[in-house]
C-alpha positions in Angstrom: -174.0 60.7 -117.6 -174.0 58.2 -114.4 -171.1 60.3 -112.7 -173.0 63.7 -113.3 -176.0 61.5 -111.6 -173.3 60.5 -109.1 -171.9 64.2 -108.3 -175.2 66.0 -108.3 -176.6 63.1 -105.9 -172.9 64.2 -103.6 -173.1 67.8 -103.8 -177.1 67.3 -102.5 -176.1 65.5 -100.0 -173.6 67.7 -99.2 -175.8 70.6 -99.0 -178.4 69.2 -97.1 -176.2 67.8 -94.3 -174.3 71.2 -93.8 -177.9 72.7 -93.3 -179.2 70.8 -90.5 -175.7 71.6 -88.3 -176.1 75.4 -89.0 -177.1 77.2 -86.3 -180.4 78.8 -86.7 -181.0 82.5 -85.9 -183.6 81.7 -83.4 -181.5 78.6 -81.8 -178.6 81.4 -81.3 -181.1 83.8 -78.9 -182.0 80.9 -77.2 -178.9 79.7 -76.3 -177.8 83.5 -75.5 -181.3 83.4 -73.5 -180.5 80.2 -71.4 -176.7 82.4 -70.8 -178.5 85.3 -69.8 -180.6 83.3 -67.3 -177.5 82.0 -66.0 -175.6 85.6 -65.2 -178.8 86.5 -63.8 -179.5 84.2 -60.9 -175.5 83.4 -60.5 -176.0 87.8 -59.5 -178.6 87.1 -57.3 -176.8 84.7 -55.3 -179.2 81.9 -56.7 -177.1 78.7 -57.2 -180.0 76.3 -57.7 -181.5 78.7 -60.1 -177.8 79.1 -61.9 -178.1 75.2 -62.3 -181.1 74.9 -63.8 -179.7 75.4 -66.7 -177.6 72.6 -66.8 -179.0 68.9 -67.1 -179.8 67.7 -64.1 -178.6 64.2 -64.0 -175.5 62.2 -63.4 -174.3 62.1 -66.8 -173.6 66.2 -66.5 -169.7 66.6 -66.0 -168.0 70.2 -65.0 -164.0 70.5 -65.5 -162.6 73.0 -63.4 -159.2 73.5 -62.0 -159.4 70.5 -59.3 -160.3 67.9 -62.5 -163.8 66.6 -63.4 -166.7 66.8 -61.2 -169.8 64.3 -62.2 -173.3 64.9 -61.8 -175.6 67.7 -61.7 -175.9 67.7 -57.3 -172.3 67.3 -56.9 -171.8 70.1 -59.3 -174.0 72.0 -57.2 -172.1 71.2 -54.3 -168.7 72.8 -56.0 -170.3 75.8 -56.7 -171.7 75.9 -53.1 -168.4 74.8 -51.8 -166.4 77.6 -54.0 -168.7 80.1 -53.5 -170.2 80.5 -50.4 -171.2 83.9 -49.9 -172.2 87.3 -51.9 -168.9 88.3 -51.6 -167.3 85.6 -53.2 -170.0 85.2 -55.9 -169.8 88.6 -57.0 -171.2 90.0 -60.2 -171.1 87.7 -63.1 -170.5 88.8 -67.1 -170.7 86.4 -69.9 -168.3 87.3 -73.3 -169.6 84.7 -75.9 -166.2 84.0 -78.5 -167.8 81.7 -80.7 -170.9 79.7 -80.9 -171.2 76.4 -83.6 -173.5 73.5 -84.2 -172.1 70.4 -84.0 -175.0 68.6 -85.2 -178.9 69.0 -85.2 -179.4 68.9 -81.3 -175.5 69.6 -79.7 -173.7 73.5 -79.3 -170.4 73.9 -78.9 -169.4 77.3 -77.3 -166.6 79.3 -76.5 -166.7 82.0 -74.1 -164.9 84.2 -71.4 -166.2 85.1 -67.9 -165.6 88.5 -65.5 -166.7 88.1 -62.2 -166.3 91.6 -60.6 -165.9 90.5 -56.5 -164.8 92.5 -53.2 -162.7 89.9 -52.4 -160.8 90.3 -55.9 -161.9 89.6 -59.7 -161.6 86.1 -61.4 -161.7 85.6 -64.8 -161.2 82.9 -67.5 -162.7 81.0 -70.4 -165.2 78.4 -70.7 -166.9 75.7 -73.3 -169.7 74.6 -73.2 -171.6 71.7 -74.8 -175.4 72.7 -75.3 -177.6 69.6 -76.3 -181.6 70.5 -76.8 -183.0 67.7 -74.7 -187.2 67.4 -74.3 -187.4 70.8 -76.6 -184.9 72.7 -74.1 -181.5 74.0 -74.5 -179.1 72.4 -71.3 -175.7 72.4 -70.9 -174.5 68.4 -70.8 -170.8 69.0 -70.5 -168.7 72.8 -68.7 -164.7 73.0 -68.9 -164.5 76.4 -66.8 -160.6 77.6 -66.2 -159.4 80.4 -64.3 -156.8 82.8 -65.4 -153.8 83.1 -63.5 
């Protein structure tokens, strides 16, 4: 009788715990949402408006192909650096691969990027880590990589 008191009290456990890391229908579209936002202003030539959906704060960290860069302004900076002009921003399109919960307020995604440009198309795959901070979905942590 104790280990069926035992296994029930487990497989509870075990329940409940998978639950909270599912992602919820409605934490999926806002995720997709805060993407959207992101393709939006990157096509508008909007940099500062593309990081605003990051976390702005020194703890942020974007891998590229040059290694880490720290902080939200310095990322800023990169982008700024990289990209320069309308030409060379181009038109940005998200493909989302996966999308998991890694617990009750972290994202893990997996995605790929087309950025249609007149001075020649880039593309490559990302992940992100998404952490709701203050009620808001912000991306903490980008490892972007270029093909070719």
């Amino acid at each position: 009788m104790r280990l069926l008191f035992v296994g029930f009290f487990v497989a509870l456990f075990s329940i409940t715990s998978h639950a909270k890391t599912e992602l919820k229908e409605a934490e999926k579209r806002e995720i997709l949402s805060l993407l959207h936002k992101q393709a939006e202003a990157w096509n508008e030539g909007n940099l500062e408006k593309f990081m605003e959906t990051y976390l702005n704060s020194e703890k942020l960290v974007f891998i590229g192909g040059n290694g880490p860069t720290y902080g939200w302004q310095a990322t800023l900076d990169r982008y700024k650096k990289n990209y320069p002009n309308k030409a060379a921003i181009g038109k940005l399109e998200f493909k989302i691969l996966n999308i998991s919960k890694i617990d009750t307020r972290t994202v893990f995604l997996i995605g790929r990027f087309e950025l249609t440009r007149e001075i020649g198309n880039l593309a490559g795959h990302f992940t992100l880590v998404i952490q709701k901070i203050d009620g808001k979905w912000l991306i903490v942590s980008d490892h972007s990589s270029a093909e070719g």
